[in-house]
C-alpha positions in Angstrom: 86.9 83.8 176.2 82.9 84.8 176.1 81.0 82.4 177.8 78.3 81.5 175.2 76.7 78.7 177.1 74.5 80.4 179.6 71.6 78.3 181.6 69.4 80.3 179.9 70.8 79.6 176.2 71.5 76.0 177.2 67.5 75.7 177.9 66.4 77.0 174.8 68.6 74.9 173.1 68.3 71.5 174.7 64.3 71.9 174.2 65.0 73.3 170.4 67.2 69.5 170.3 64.1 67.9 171.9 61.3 69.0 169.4 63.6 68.3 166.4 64.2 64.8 167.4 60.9 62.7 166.9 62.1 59.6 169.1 62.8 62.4 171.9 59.4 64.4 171.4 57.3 60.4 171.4 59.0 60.0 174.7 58.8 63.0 176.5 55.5 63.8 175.2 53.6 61.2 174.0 54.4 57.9 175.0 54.7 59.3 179.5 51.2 60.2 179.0 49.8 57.3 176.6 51.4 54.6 179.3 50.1 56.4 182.1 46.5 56.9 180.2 46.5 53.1 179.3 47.6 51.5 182.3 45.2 53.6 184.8 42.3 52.1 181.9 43.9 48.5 182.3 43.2 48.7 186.1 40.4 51.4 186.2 37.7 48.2 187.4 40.5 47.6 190.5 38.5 44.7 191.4 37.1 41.6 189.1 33.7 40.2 189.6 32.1 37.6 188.5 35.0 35.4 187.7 34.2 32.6 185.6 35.5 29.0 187.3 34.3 25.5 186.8 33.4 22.7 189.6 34.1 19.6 189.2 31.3 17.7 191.7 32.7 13.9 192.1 30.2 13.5 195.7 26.6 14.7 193.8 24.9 15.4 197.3 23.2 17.7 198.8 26.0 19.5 200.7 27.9 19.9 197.4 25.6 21.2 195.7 24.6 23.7 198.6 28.5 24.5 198.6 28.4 25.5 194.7 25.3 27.3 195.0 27.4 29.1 198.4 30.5 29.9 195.4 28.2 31.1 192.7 26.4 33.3 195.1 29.8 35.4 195.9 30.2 38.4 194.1 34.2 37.1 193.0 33.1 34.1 191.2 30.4 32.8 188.9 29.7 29.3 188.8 29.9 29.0 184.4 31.1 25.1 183.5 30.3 21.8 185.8 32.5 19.4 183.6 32.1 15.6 184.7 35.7 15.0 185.5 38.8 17.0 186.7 40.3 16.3 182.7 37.8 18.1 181.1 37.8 21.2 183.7 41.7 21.1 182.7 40.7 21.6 179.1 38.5 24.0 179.8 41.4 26.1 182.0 43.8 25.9 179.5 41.7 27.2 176.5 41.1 30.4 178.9 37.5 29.6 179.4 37.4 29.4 183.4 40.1 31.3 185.6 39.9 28.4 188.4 38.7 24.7 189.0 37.1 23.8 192.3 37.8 19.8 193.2 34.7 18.5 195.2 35.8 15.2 196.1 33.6 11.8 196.7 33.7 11.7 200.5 32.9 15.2 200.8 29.3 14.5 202.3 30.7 11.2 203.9 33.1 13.6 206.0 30.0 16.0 207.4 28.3 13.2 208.0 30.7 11.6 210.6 31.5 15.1 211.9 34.8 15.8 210.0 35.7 18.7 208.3 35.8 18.3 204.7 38.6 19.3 202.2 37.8 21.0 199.1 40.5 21.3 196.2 41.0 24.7 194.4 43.1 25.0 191.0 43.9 28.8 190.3 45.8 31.0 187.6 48.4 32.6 189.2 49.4 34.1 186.0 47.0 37.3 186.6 47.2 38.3 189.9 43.6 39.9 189.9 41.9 36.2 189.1 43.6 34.4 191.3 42.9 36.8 194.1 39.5 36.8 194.0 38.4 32.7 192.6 41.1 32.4 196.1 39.2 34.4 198.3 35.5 33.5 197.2 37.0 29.0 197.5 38.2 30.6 201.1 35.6 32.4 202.6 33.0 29.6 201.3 34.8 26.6 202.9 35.6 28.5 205.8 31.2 29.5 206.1 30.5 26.1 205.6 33.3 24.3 208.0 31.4 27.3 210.4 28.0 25.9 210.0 29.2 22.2 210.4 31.0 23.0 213.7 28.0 25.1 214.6 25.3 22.2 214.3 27.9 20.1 216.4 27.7 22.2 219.0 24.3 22.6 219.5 23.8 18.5 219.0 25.3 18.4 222.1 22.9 21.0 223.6 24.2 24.5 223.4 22.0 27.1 222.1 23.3 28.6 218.8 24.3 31.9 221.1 26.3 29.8 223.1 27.8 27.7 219.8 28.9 30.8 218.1 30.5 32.6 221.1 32.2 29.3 221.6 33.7 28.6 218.1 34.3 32.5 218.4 35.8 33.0 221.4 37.8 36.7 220.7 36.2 38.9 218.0 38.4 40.2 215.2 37.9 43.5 214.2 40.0 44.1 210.9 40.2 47.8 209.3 41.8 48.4 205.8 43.1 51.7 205.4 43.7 53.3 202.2 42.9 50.0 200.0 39.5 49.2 201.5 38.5 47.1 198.7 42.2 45.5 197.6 42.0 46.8 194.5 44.9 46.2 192.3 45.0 49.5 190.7 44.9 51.5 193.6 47.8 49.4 194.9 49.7 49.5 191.5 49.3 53.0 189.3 51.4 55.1 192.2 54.4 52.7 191.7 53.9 52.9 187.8 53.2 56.6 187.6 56.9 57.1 188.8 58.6 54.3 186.9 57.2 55.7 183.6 58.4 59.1 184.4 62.2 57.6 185.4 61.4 55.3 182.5 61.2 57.4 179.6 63.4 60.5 180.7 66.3 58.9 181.1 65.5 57.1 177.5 64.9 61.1 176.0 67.8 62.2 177.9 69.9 59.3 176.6 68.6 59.5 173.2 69.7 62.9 172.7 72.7 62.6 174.7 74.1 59.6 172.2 73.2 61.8 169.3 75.3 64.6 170.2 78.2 62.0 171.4 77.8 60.4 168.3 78.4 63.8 166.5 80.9 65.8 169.4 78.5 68.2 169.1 77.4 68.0 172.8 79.3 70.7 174.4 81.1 73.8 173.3 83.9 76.5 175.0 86.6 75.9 177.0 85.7 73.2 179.6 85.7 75.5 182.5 83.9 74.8 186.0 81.6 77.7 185.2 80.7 77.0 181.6 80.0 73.1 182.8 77.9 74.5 186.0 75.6 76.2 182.8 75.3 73.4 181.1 74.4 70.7 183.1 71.9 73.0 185.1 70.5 74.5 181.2 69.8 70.8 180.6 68.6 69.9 183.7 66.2 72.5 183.9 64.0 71.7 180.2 64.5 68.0 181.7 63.0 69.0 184.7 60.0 71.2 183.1 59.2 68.1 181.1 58.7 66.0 184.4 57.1 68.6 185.8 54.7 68.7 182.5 54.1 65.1 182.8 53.5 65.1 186.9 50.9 67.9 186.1 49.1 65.8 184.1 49.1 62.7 186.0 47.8 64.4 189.4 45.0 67.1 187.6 44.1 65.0 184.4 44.6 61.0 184.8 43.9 60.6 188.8 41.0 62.4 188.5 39.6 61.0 185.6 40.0 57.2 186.5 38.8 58.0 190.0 42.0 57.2 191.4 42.8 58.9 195.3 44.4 61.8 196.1 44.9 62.4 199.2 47.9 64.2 199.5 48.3 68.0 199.4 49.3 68.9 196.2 51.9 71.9 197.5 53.5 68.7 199.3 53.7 66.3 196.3 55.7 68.7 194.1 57.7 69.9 196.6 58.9 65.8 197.3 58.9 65.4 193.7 61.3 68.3 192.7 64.3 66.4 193.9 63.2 63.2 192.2 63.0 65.1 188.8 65.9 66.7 189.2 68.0 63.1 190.5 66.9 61.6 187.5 67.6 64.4 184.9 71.3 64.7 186.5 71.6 60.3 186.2 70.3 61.0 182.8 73.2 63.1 181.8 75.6 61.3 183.6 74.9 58.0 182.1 75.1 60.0 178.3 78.8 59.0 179.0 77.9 54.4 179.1 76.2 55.1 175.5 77.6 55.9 172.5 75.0 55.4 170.0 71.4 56.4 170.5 70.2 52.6 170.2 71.8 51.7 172.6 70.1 53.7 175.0 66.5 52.5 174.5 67.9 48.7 175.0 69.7 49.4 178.4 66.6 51.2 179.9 64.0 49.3 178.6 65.8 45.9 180.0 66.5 47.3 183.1 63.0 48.7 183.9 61.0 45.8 185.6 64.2 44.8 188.1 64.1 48.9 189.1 60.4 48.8 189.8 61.2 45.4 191.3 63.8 47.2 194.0 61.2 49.7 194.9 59.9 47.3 197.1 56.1 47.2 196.0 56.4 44.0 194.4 58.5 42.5 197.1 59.6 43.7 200.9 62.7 46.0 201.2 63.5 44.0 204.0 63.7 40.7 202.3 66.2 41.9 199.8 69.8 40.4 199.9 71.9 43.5 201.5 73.4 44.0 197.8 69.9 44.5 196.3 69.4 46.8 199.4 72.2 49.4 198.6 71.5 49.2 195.0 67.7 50.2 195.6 69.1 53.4 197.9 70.8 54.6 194.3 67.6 54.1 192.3 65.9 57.4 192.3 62.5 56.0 192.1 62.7 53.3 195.0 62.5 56.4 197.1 59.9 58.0 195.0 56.9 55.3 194.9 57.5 54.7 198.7 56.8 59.4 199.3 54.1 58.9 196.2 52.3 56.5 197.9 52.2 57.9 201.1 51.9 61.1 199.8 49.0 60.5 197.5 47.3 57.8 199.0 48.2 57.9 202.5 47.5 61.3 203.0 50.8 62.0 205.0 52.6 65.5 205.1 55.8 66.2 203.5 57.3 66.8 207.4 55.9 63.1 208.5 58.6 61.7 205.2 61.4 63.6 206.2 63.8 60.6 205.8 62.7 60.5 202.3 63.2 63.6 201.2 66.2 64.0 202.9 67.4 60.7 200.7 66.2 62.6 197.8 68.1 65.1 198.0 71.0 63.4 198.8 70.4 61.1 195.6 70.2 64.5 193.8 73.4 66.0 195.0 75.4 62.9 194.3 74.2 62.6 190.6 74.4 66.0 190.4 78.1 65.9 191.1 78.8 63.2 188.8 77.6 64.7 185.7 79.5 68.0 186.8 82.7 65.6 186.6 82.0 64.0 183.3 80.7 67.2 181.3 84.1 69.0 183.1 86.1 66.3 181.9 84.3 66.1 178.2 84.7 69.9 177.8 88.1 69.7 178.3 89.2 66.8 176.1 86.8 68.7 173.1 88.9 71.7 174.1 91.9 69.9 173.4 91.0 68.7 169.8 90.5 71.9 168.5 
């Protein structure tokens, strides 16, 4: 029998499939590149400023109001409500008009005053991470300046010089570095992770989407079902799957990096090359998972519901290593728990493709599995359409 399914033929026709179907086309080619455009805007600022947070003062002294002018001086925080009790800062909170609530309580002054170290009471909204980062930090490094100056003036009561004070309270001199992330900001820390969960994201929905549509109509596959004709297919359709992620990778690292000043500090050569078998792992569990959905619907459901736990195991959100050991060999079948942890230090990190070895090797791996499963299931479908005919 003439083998009409050649890689070449199976190409042209999988991407003739993908521009006739408009749910495909919106998620190969608009919606990858709208999510990626939109969440790089989201967290283009990385870092808020001038947080608005309200203080309640129940000690009216001096020394609290030095310590609000001290929290309305930091660049995190702006001092914007001074409600007269701790009910009406609440009301304030919950109609979104302060992010935090600083507690200045009555014996504040009392406590300086007899040498003690006050405590101060910060309320925050843990509900967006960036807020409650920075009223945190600006309540911390306030208290922590004025505790400083209170033991300070104790010391040199008792007749040290303030040299002598400050190497006492002081005693070993922390030097802290940040590498990479030198201001914290959220997007740099975030868009590497979501760059590659969009991309697993919305191929595996096009893939399923046109998968259940030609399993809906047995339309899927054609011939006789031999090893050949199956090694055609799945590598026709894994190669316009793969040109799309390719398409969409382009983009990311020349168009939306760029353009939201986002590093890059990888070598390009290096990032493709790691990101090859990633495409390919997830064009290969695309196909292979064609066979869990039988209607197109279906498809958008599964991998929509499943998308936050998946960018959950990649570990960015939470440590590998805290994982229960079930969660742990899940991850190692995800293709994208391998792919944020090369982006990132690809990309960010500046490392080489040689110093992620272990990675790619994983990758690879991943890709070789998958690949292997879809060869059994498209072998197996070819030969039970063979049989009906």
């Amino acid at each position: 029998m003439k083998n009409n399914n050649s890689i070449l033929r199976v190409f042209r026709n999988e991407f003739q499939k993908m521009f006739s179907d408009r749910a495909v086309l919106a998620s190969f080619f608009v919606l990858s590149v709208l999510v990626a455009v939109l969440y790089s805007y989201v967290y283009s600022r990385e870092i808020t400023t001038e947080t608005p947070i309200a203080v309640v003062d129940e000690c009216r002294t001096a020394e609290s109001r030095q310590l609000i002018r001290m929290l309305d001086a930091t660049e995190q925080v702006a001092v914007t409500e001074s409600p007269a009790d701790f009910k009406a800062a609440e009301k304030l909170f919950y109609n979104q008009e302060v992010k935090g609530i600083v507690l200045i309580p009555k014996d504040f002054s009392e406590k300086i005053y007899r040498k003690e170290q006050p405590s101060v009471s910060g309320y925050y909204d843990v509900s967006y991470f960036p807020y409650y980062k920075q009223v945190y930090k600006a309540v911390a490094t306030t208290v922590a300046y004025l505790n400083g100056g209170i033991e300070l003036k104790g010391l040199t009561a008792q007749g040290m010089s303030e040299a002598q004070a400050s190497d006492t309270m002081s005693a070993i001199k922390a030097e802290s570095v940040t590498l990479f992330n030198p201001n914290a900001g959220y997007g740099m820390f975030l868009m590497p992770m979501v760059f590659m969960i969009i991309i697993q994201t919305l191929l595996l929905t096009g893939i399923g989407l046109l998968g259940g549509t030609q399993r809906e109509k047995g339309i899927a596959i054609s011939g006789n079902g031999s090893l050949l004709e199956t090694l055609h297919i799945v590598l026709g359709k894994a190669s316009s799957y793969l040109v799309v992620g390719l398409l969409y990778i382009s983009i990311v690292l020349w168009i939306v990096i760029p353009s939201f000043n986002l590093p890059q500090r990888g070598n390009l050569t290096d990032i493709y090359g790691f990101l090859l078998p990633y495409l390919l792992s997830l064009s290969f569990l695309g196909l292979w998972l064609v066979r869990f959905f039988k209607h197109r619907e279906d498809v958008v459901l599964t991998i929509s519901f499943t998308s936050i736990p998946v960018a959950m195991l990649s570990g960015v959100s939470w440590p590998v290593e805290a994982f229960p050991s079930v969660l742990s060999y899940l991850a190692e079948l995800v293709p994208s728990t391998h792919a944020v942890k090369g982006f990132v230090a690809l990309s960010q990190s500046g490392a080489k493709l040689s110093e992620i070895q272990e990675l790619y090797t994983k990758m690879w791996l991943l890709c070789l599995f998958y690949f292997v499963l879809t060869m059994i299931f498209y072998h197996r479908w070819g030969k039970q359409l063979e049989s009906k005919k």
